[in-house]
N, C-alpha and C positions, 0 to 999 in steps of 0.2 A: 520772618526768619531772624536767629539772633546769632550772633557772632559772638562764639569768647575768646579775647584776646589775653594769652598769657606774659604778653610783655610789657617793660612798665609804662607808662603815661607822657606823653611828651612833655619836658620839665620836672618829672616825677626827681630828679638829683638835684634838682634845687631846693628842693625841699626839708632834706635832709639834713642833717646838722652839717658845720663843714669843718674836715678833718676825722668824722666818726668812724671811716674803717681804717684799719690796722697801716695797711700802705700807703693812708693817703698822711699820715703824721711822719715826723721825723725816725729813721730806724733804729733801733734799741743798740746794735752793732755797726759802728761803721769802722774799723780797722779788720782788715782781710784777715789778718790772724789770728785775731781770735774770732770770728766768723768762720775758717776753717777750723779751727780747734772745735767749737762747737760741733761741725757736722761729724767729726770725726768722731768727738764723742757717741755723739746718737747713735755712728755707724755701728759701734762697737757694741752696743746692745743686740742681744740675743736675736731678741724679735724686729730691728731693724736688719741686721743681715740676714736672717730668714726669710722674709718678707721682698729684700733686693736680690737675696737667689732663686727666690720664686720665680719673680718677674724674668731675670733674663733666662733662666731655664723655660718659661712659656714664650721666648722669641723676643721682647722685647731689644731694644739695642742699648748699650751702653750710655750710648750720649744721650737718649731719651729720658733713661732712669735719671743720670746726673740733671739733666734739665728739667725735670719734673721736682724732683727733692729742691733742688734751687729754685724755682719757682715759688712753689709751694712757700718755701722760709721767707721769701719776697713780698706775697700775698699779705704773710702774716705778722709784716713789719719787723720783722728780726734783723734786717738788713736788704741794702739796696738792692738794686741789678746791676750798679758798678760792681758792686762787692761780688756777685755772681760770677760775671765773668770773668772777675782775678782769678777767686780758687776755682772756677770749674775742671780746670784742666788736673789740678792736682787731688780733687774731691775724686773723679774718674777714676786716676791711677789707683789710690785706694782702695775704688771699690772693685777694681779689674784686679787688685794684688788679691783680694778677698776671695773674691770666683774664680783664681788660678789657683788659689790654696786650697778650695773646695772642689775640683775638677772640674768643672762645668763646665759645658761648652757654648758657647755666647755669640753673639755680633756685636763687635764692638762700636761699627755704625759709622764706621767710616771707610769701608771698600766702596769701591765701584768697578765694576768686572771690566767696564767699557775702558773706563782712563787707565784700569790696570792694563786691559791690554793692549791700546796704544804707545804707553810710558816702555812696556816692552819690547814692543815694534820699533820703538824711536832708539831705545838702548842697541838691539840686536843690527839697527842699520847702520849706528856709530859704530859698534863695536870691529861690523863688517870694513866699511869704511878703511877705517885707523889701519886693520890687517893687510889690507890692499896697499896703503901709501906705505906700510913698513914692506910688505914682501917687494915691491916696486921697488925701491930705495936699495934694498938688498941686490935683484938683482940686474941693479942697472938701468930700468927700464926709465924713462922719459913720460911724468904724466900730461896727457893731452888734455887740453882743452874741451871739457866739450861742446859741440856743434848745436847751433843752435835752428832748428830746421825752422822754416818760415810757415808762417801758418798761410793755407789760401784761403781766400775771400769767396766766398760766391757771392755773384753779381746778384744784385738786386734786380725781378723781372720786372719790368714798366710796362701796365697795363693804358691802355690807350683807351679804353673803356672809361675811366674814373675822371674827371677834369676835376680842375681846383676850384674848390668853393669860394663861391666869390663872394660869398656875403659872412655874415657870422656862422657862428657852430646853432642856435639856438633860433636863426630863422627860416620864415618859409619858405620851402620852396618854389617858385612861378611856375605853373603849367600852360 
């Protein structure tokens, strides 16, 4: 029986020249500014914004798109992954000003339904709150304390069946 293995050889990267692909050399870009200037360029090509209102028109999410395009310029030594996460936030707004100009409707990849509706929950109890200690205030009323009920204990039952091991956990028992 034979086995083909498609991945590479254990030490198969030592082998290789060193410094021979694009990210492992120094980046062609290292000032954020014009590394954004760059993406912006590209964005502004026909078939680059086609191509990114594609994608978030088929679902894709914003930050994915930004982090893929920034990857991608990473891989191909144009610049670091410091430099990444400088402009990512403003390469995003960008390309979200783009897909609001074009109608689109998109995820921008940063909701969460769940934290959204806790953040709500936590508002609407402040909000509750604060109304209560202004209408109080207003008319007079005296806020109390409140009570702090004690919690009861249930007794632990003690079986008389069980005696305490009198030797280690891991020996044997005497019959």
């Amino acid at each position: 029986m034979s086995f083909v293995f498609n991945g590479p050889i254990p030490g198969q990267s030592l082998t290789s020249e060193p410094r021979s692909l694009p990210f492992e050399r120094p980046a062609d870009i290292v000032d954020p500014i014009e590394a954004l200037e760059m993406h912006i360029d590209k964005m502004s090509e026909p078939e680059a914004i086609e191509d990114a209102l594609f994608f978030l028109e088929m679902g894709l999410d914003l930050v994915t798109l930004v982090e893929g395009i920034l990857r991608s310029a990473v891989m191909e030594g144009i610049h670091s992954l410091d430099v990444s996460m400088i402009i990512a936030p403003v390469l995003h707004e960008h390309i979200k000003s783009i897909a609001d100009a074009a109608d689109i409707d998109y995820d921008e990849g940063f909701d969460d339904p769940d934290r959204d509706k806790a953040l709500e929950y936590q508002r609407d109890t402040m909000r509750a709150e604060k109304l209560l200690k202004r209408l109080s205030k207003e008319e007079g009323i005296e806020e109390e304390e409140p009570k702090e009920i004690p919690e009861e204990e249930e007794p632990m039952e003690e079986t008389s069946d069980m005696a305490p091991p009198t030797q280690g956990l891991m020996s044997r028992v005497a019959q």
